[in-house]
C-alpha positions in Angstrom: -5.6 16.0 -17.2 -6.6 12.7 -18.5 -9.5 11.4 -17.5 -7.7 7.9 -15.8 -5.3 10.1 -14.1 -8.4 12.3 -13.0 -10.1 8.8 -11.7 -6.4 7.4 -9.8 -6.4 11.5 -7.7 -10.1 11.0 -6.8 -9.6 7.5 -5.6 -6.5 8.5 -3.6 -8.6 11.6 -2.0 -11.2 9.2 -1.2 -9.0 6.6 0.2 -6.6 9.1 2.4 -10.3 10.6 3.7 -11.1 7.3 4.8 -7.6 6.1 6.2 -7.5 9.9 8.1 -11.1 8.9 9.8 -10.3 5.7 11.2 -6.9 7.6 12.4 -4.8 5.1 10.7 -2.6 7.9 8.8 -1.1 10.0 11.8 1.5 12.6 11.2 3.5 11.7 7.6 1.9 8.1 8.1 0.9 5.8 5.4 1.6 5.6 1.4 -0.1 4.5 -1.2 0.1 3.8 -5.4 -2.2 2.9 -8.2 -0.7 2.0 -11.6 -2.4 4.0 -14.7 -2.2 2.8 -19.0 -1.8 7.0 -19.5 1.1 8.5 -20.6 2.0 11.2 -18.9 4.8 13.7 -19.8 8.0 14.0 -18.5 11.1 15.6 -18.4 13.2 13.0 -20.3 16.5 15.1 -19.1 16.1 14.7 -15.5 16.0 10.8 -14.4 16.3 9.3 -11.1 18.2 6.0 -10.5 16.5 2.9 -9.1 18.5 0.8 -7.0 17.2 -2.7 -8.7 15.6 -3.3 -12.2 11.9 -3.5 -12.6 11.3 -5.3 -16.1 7.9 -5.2 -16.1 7.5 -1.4 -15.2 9.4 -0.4 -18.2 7.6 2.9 -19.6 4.8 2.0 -17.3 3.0 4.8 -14.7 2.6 4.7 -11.0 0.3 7.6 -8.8 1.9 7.3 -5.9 1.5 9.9 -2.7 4.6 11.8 -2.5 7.2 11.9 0.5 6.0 13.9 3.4 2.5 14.3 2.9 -0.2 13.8 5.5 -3.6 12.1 4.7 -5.3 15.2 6.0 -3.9 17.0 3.5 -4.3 14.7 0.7 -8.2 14.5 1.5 -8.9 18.1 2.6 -6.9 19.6 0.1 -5.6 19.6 -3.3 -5.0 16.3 -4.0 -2.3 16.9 -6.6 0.1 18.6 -4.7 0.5 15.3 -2.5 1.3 13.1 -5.4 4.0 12.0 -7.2 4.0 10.6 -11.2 6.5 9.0 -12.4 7.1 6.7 -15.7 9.9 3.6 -15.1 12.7 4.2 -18.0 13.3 1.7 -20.7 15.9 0.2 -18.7 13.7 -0.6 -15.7 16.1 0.9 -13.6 15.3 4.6 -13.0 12.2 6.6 -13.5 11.4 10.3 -14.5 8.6 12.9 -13.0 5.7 14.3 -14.5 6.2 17.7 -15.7 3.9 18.9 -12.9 3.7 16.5 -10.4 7.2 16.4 -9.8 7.4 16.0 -5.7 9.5 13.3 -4.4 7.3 9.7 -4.1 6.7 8.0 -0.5 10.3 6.8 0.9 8.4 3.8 0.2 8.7 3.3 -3.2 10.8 0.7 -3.3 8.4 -1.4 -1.7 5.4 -0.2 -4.2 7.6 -0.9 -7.0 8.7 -4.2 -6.3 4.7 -5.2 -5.8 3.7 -3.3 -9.2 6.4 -5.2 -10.7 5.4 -8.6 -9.8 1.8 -8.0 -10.5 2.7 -6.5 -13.9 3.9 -9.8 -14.8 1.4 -12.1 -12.9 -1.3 -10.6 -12.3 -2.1 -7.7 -13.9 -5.6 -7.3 -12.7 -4.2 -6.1 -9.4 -3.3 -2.1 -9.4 -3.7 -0.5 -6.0 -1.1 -0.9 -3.1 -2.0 0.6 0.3 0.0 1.2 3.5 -1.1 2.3 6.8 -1.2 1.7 10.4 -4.7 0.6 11.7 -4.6 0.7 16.0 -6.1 -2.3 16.6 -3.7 -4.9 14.1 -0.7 -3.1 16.0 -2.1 -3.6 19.0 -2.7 -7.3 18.2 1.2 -7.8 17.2 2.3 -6.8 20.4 0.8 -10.0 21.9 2.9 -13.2 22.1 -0.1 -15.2 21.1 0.4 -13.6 17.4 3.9 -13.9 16.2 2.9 -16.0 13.6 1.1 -16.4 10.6 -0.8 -19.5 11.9 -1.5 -18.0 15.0 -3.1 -14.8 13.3 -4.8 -16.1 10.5 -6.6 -18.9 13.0 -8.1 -16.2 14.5 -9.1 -14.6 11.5 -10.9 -17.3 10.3 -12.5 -18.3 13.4 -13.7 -14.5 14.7 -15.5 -13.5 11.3 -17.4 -16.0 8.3 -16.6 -13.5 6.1 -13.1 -13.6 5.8 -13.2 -16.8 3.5 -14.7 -13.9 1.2 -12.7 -10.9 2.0 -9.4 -13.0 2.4 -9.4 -16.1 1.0 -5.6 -17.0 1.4 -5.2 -15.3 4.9 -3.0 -12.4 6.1 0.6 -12.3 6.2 3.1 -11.6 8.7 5.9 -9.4 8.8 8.4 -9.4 11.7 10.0 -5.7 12.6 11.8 -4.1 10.1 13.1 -0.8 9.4 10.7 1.9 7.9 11.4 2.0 4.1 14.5 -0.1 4.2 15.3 -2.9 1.5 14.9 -5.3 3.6 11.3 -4.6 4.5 10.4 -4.4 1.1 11.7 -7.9 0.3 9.7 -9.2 3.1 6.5 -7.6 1.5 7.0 -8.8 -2.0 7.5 -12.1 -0.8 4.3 -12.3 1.6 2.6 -10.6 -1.3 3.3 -13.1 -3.6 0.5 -15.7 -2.1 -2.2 -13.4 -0.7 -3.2 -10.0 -1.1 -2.5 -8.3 2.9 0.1 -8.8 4.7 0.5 -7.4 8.8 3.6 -5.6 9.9 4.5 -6.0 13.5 4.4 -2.8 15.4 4.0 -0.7 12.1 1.0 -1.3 10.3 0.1 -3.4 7.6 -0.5 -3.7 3.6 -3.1 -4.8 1.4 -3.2 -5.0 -2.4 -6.3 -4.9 -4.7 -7.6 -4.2 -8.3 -7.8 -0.4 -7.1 -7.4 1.4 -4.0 -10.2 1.1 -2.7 -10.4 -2.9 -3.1 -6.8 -2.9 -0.7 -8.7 -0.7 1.4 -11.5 -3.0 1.9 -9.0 -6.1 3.2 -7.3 -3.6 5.2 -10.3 -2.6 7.1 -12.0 -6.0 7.0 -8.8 -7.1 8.9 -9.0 -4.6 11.5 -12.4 -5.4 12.5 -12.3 -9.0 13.1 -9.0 -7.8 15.0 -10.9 -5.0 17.3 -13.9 -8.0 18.0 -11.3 -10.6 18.9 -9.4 -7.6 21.5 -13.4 -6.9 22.6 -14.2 -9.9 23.2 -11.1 -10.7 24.8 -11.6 -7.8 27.4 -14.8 -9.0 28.0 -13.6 -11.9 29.0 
């Protein structure tokens, strides 16, 4: 195993041990992705089509955790057999599995693709997309005070110093969509575009960094300024 590839499957153990403590990964909940420079080997025979054409991905290669997998698992156990690799085809419109980590990716992927792809052209500094569903930013979402961006990031700002830091061009918003649709993923790319976390109402949220671990830190940054704000507020 090469030794990036070796780096991305520690960083996603880490990551899913983290997401799993803080209960933000329940049942088959949460995804996540890091682009890598290796090459990895494929079965050039066997290729899976993409349903849009990623340009910049072309023979480029995404970790991502695989469909069905729980972030107990993917911390506790084997980390490999929870992970998908696959390599985007010259065409940018399909991509082939490793020769051995050949599960199916998150029924995400769409959504991780269309980030990767943007960042690949734009800014290429930016490698690690993470998905899950902190308590207290869905809690937050199901408040009509915060059904928009304005609203949310006001608060943001005004609850913790540090988010000028951690967050410079806010959070996003995302209004309900459907789990893994097309539509959802759109909505992602285009929040995603101007800042690097974006909330989902009643689902979760996702953050972007240089590396796993750099999304995880928004992620959990946001969270806490959301569970003072709900403290305080109880307090009150």
């Amino acid at each position: 195993m090469s030794s990036e590839l070796e780096k991305a499957l520690q960083e996603i153990k880490e990551v899913a041990g983290v997401i799993y403590a803080h209960g933000w990964g329940e049942a088959y909940a949460g995804n996540m992705s890091v682009i890598i420079d290796d090459k990895i080997p494929y079965n050039k025979t066997d290729k899976y089509e993409l349903t849009d054409m990623f340009e910049n991905l072309i023979g480029k290669t995404i970790v991502i955790t695989s469909s069905g997998s729980r972030m107990r698992q993917i911390s506790s156990k084997n980390t490999e057999d929870f992970c998908s690799i696959i390599t985007i085809d010259e065409t940018g419109t399909g991509y082939f599995k490793s020769n051995n980590l050949d599960k199916n990716p998150s029924s995400e992927l769409l959504a991780h693709l269309m980030l990767h792809n943007e960042y690949q052209k734009r800014r290429k500094n930016i490698k690690g997309v993470l998905h899950c569903h902190p308590d207290d930013i869905i809690i937050l979402l199901h408040l009509t005070a915060f059904k928009t961006k304005e609203a949310v990031n006001k608060m943001l700002f005004s609850i913790h110093t540090e988010a000028q830091t951690v967050i410079p061009d806010g959070a996003g918003l995302i209004g309900i969509k459907k789990p893994g649709s097309s539509e959802l993923a759109a909505a992602v790319l285009n929040e995603l575009k101007k800042r690097e976390i974006t909330l989902l109402e009643k689902h979760g949220c996702i953050s972007v960094g240089k590396d796993l671990n750099d999304a995880l830190d928004k992620t959990e940054f946001v969270n806490k300024a959301v569970k003072i704000y709900l403290d305080i507020k109880r307090l009150r």
